[in-house]
C-alpha positions in Angstrom: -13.2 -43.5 -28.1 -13.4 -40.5 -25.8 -9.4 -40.2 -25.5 -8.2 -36.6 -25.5 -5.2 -37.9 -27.0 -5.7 -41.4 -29.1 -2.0 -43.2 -30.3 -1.8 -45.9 -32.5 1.7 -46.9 -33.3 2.5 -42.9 -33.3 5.5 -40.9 -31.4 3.7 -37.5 -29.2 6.2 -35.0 -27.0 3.7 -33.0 -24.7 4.7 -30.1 -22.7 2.7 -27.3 -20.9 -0.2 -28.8 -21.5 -4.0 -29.6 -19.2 -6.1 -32.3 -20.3 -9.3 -33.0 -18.5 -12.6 -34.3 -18.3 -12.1 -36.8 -21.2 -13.0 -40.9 -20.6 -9.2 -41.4 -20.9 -7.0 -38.4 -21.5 -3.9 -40.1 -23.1 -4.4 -43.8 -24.4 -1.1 -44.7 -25.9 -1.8 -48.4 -27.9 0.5 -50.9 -29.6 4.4 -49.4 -30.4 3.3 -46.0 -29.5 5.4 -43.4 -27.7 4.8 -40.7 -25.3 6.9 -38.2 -23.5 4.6 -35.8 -21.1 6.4 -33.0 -19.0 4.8 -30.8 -17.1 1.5 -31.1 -17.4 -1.9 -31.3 -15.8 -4.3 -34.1 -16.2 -7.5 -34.4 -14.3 -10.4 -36.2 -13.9 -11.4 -38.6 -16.2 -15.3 -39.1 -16.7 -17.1 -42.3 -15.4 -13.9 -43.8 -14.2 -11.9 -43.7 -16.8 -8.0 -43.5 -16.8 -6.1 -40.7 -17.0 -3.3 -42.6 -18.9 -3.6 -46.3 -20.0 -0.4 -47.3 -21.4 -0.8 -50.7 -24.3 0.4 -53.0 -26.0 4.5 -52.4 -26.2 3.8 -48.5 -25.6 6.3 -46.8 -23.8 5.3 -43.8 -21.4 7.7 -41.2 -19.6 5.4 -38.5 -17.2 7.8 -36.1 -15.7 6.9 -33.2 -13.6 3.1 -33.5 -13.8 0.1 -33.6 -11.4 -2.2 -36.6 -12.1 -5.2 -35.8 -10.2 -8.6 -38.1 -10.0 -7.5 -40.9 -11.8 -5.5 -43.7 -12.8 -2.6 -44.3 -14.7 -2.4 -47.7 -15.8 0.2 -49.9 -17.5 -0.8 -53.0 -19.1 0.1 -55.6 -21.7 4.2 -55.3 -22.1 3.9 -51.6 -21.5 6.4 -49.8 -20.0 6.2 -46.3 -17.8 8.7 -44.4 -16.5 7.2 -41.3 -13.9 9.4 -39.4 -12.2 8.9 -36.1 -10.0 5.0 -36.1 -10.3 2.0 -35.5 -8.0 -0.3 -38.4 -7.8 -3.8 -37.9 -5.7 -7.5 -38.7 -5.5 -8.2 -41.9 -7.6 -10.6 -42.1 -4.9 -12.3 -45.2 -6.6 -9.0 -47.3 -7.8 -4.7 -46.7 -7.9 -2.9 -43.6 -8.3 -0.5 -45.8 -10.6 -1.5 -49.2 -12.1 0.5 -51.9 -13.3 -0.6 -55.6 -14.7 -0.1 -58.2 -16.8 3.7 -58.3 -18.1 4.1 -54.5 -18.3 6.5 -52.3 -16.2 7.3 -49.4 -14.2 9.8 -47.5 -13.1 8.8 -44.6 -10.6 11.3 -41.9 -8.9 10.8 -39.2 -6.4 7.2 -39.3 -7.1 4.3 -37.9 -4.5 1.5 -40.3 -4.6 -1.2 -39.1 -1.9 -4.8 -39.6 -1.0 -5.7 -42.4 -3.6 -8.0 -45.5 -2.4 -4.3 -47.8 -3.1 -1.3 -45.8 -4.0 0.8 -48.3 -6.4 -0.9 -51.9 -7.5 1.0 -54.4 -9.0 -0.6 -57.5 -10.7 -0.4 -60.7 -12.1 3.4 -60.4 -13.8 4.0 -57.0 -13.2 7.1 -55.5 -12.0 7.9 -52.0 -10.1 10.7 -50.2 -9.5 10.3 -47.0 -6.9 13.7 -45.1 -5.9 12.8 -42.4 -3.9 8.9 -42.1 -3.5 6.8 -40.5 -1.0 3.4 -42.9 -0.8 1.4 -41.7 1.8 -1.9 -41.1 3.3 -4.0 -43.6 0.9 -7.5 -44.9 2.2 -6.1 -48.7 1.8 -2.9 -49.4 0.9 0.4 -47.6 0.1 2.2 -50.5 -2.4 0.0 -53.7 -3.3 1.9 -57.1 -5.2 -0.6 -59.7 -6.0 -0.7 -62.5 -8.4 3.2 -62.9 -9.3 3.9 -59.2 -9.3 8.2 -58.2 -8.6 8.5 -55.4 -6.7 12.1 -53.4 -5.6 11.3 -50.5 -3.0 14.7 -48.1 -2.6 14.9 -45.0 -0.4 11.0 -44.2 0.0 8.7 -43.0 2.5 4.8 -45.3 3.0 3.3 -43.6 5.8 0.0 -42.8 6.9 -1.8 -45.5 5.0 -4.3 -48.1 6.1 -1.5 -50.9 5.4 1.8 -49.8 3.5 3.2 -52.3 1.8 0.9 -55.6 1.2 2.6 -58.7 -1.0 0.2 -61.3 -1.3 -0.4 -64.4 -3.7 3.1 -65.3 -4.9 5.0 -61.8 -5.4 8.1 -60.9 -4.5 9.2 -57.7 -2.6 12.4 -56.2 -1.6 11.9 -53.2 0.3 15.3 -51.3 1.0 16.7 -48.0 2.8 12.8 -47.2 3.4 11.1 -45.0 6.3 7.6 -47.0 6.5 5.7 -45.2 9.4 2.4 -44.6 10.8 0.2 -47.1 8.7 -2.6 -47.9 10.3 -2.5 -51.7 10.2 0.6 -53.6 9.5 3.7 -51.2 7.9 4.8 -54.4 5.5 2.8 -57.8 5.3 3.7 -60.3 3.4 0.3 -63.2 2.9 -0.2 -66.2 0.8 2.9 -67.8 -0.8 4.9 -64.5 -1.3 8.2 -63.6 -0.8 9.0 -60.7 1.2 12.7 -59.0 1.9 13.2 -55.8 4.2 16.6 -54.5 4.1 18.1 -51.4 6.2 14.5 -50.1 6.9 13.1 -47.1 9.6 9.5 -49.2 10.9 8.3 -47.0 13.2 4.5 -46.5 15.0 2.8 -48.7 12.9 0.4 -51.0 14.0 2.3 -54.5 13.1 5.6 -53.3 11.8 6.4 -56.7 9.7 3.2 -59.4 9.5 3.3 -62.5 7.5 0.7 -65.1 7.0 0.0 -68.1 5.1 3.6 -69.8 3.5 5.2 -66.6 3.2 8.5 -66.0 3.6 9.9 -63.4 5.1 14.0 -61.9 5.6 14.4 -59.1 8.0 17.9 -57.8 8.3 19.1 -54.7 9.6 15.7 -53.6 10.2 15.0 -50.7 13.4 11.2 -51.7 14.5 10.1 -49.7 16.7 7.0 -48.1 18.8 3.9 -50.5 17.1 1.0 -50.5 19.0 0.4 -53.8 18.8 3.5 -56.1 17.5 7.1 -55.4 16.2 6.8 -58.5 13.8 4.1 -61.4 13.6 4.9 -64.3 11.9 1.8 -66.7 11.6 0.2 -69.7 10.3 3.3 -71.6 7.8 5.6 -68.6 7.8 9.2 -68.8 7.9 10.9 -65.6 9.1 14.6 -65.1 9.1 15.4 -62.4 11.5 19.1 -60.7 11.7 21.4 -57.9 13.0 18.2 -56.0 13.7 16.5 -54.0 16.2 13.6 -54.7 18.0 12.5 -51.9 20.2 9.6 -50.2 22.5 6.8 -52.6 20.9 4.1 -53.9 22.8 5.5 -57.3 21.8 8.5 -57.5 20.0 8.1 -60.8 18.2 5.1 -63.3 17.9 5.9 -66.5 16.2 2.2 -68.5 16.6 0.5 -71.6 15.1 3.4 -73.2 12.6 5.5 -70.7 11.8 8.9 -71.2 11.8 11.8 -68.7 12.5 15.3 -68.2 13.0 17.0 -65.0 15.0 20.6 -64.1 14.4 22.2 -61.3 16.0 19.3 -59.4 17.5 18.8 -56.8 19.9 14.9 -57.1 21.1 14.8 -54.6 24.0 12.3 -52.3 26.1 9.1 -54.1 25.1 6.5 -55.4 26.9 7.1 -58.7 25.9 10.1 -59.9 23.7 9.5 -63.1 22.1 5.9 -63.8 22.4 5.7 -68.5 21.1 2.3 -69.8 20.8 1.2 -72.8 20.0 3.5 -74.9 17.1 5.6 -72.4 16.5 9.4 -73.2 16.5 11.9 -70.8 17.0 16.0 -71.2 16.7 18.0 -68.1 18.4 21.4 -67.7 17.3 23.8 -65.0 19.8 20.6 -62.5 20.8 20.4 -60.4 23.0 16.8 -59.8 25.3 16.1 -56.6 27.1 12.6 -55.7 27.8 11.4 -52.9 30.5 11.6 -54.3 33.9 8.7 -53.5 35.6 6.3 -55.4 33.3 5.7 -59.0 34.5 7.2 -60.9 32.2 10.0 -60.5 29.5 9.5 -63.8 27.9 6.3 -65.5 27.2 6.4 -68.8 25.9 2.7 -70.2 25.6 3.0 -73.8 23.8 0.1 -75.6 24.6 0.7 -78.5 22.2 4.6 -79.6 22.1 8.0 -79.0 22.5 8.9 -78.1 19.8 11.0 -75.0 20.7 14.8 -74.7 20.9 17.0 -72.0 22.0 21.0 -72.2 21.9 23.1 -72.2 25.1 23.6 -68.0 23.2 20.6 -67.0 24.5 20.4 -64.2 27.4 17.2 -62.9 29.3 18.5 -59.9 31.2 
């Protein structure tokens, strides 16, 4: 089997220990048990994992480096990882999850991986505390029906940090997502995405949504994106509330039929605020509009095709 260490429906407490250069180092199968501390595990051969986690097998990695490879969670598994070094799974995830298995990751260092965490199919994550950061693609992927809850951690320096696509669900709370090359959260398909309390700073898109996503934004600071604060597009409903929008190129771009409602807002010193496009309808409840004043325009509304867009007697344009 190539495992370095092969359990079947057996208990194993490893500590001090390096394991390398094996297919799999540690496969842990059906009702097995594992408790790894402190150790080193490396570079599995021909793509291998460095941990796959079975069956009802249970997993807890503390203080260890995980370098080269995967671990990955699967079946009704269950992992809990906390205080570890994750970095160069060049070819696949630092940390794996799929199926109906779990995870629960804190204060972990996951760097330099092709994606940082993935989450499939009925899969669930929990991360308190994490530092995901300079991954070739993606900092935290949800696909297929994947649950994700993001507390208190740190996706910078990715190509996109936090992607929720198919129909997963994300909460993201108490989070500094920064410097991610495309979007710092974007929520696709028929997902569900909900940013709470969250630092969004010099990313590309700060908060993009396609497809029928949803998407709740309260108390949010986005600020300094090269391109826009938030873009909600195609069927998208974004809530937006008691946040800040601030020194984007555009603050907000509701375009094609997405629908969205701003409560509470300040949306100030960008080059355009509220950038409407096409069917796009937008209700603004009390908001408040400041934008630099020696660009051209603080407003741009572009609706070629109807009418369709409201605004309460609330609205200001200073």
């Amino acid at each position: 089997f190539a495992s370095g260490i092969y359990l079947a429906n057996a208990t194993l407490h490893c500590k001090d220990c390096e394991i390398k250069e094996n297919k799999w180092c540690i496969a842990l199968l059906y009702s097995s048990n594992a408790e790894i501390i402190n150790c080193k595990l490396e570079h599995p051969l021909a793509n291998g994992r460095l941990i796959s986690v079975q069956g009802s097998a249970r997993l807890k990695l503390k203080n260890s480096r995980v370098i080269g490879g995967s671990v990955v969670v699967c079946d009704h598994g269950f992992a809990f990882l906390q205080n570890n070094f994750f970095s160069s799974a060049l070819n696949g995830s630092a940390i794996f999850v799929t199926d109906e298995a779990r995870a629960n990751c804190v204060d972990n260092e996951i760097q330099n991986n092709r994606w940082g965490i993935s989450i499939q199919k009925q899969g669930t994550l929990e991360a308190n505390g994490c530092y995901v950061h300079n991954n070739s693609v993606n900092g935290i992927n949800g696909f297929g029906t994947a649950k994700l809850s993001i507390i208190k951690c740190n996706i910078s320096n990715n190509e996109d940090g936090i992607i929720l696509s198919g129909k997963s669900w994300g909460s993201i709370q108490q989070s500094e997502i920064n410097f991610n090359a495309a979007s710092g959260l974007s929520v696709r398909g028929n997902s569900v995405g909900i940013s709470i309390s969250n630092r969004i700073n010099r990313n590309k898109w700060g908060i993009s949504s396609l497809g029928c996503a949803s998407v709740e934004v309260t108390a949010n600071l986005i600020v300094n994106s090269t391109s826009r604060g938030i873009s909600a597009q195609e069927t998208t409903i974004l809530h937006l509330t008691n946040s800040e929008v601030i020194n984007n190129v555009v603050g907000i771009a509701v375009t094609e039929d997405a629908d969205a409602i701003f409560c509470s807002n300040i949306i100030k010193a960008n080059r355009s605020g509220i950038f409407l496009d096409k069917r796009a309808q937008c209700a603004f409840i009390p908001i408040n509009i400041k934008n630099k004043e020696d660009y051209e325009y603080q407003c741009l509304i572009n609706n070629n095709n109807n009418n369709n867009n409201y605004y309460t007697k609330n609205m200001n344009f200073n």
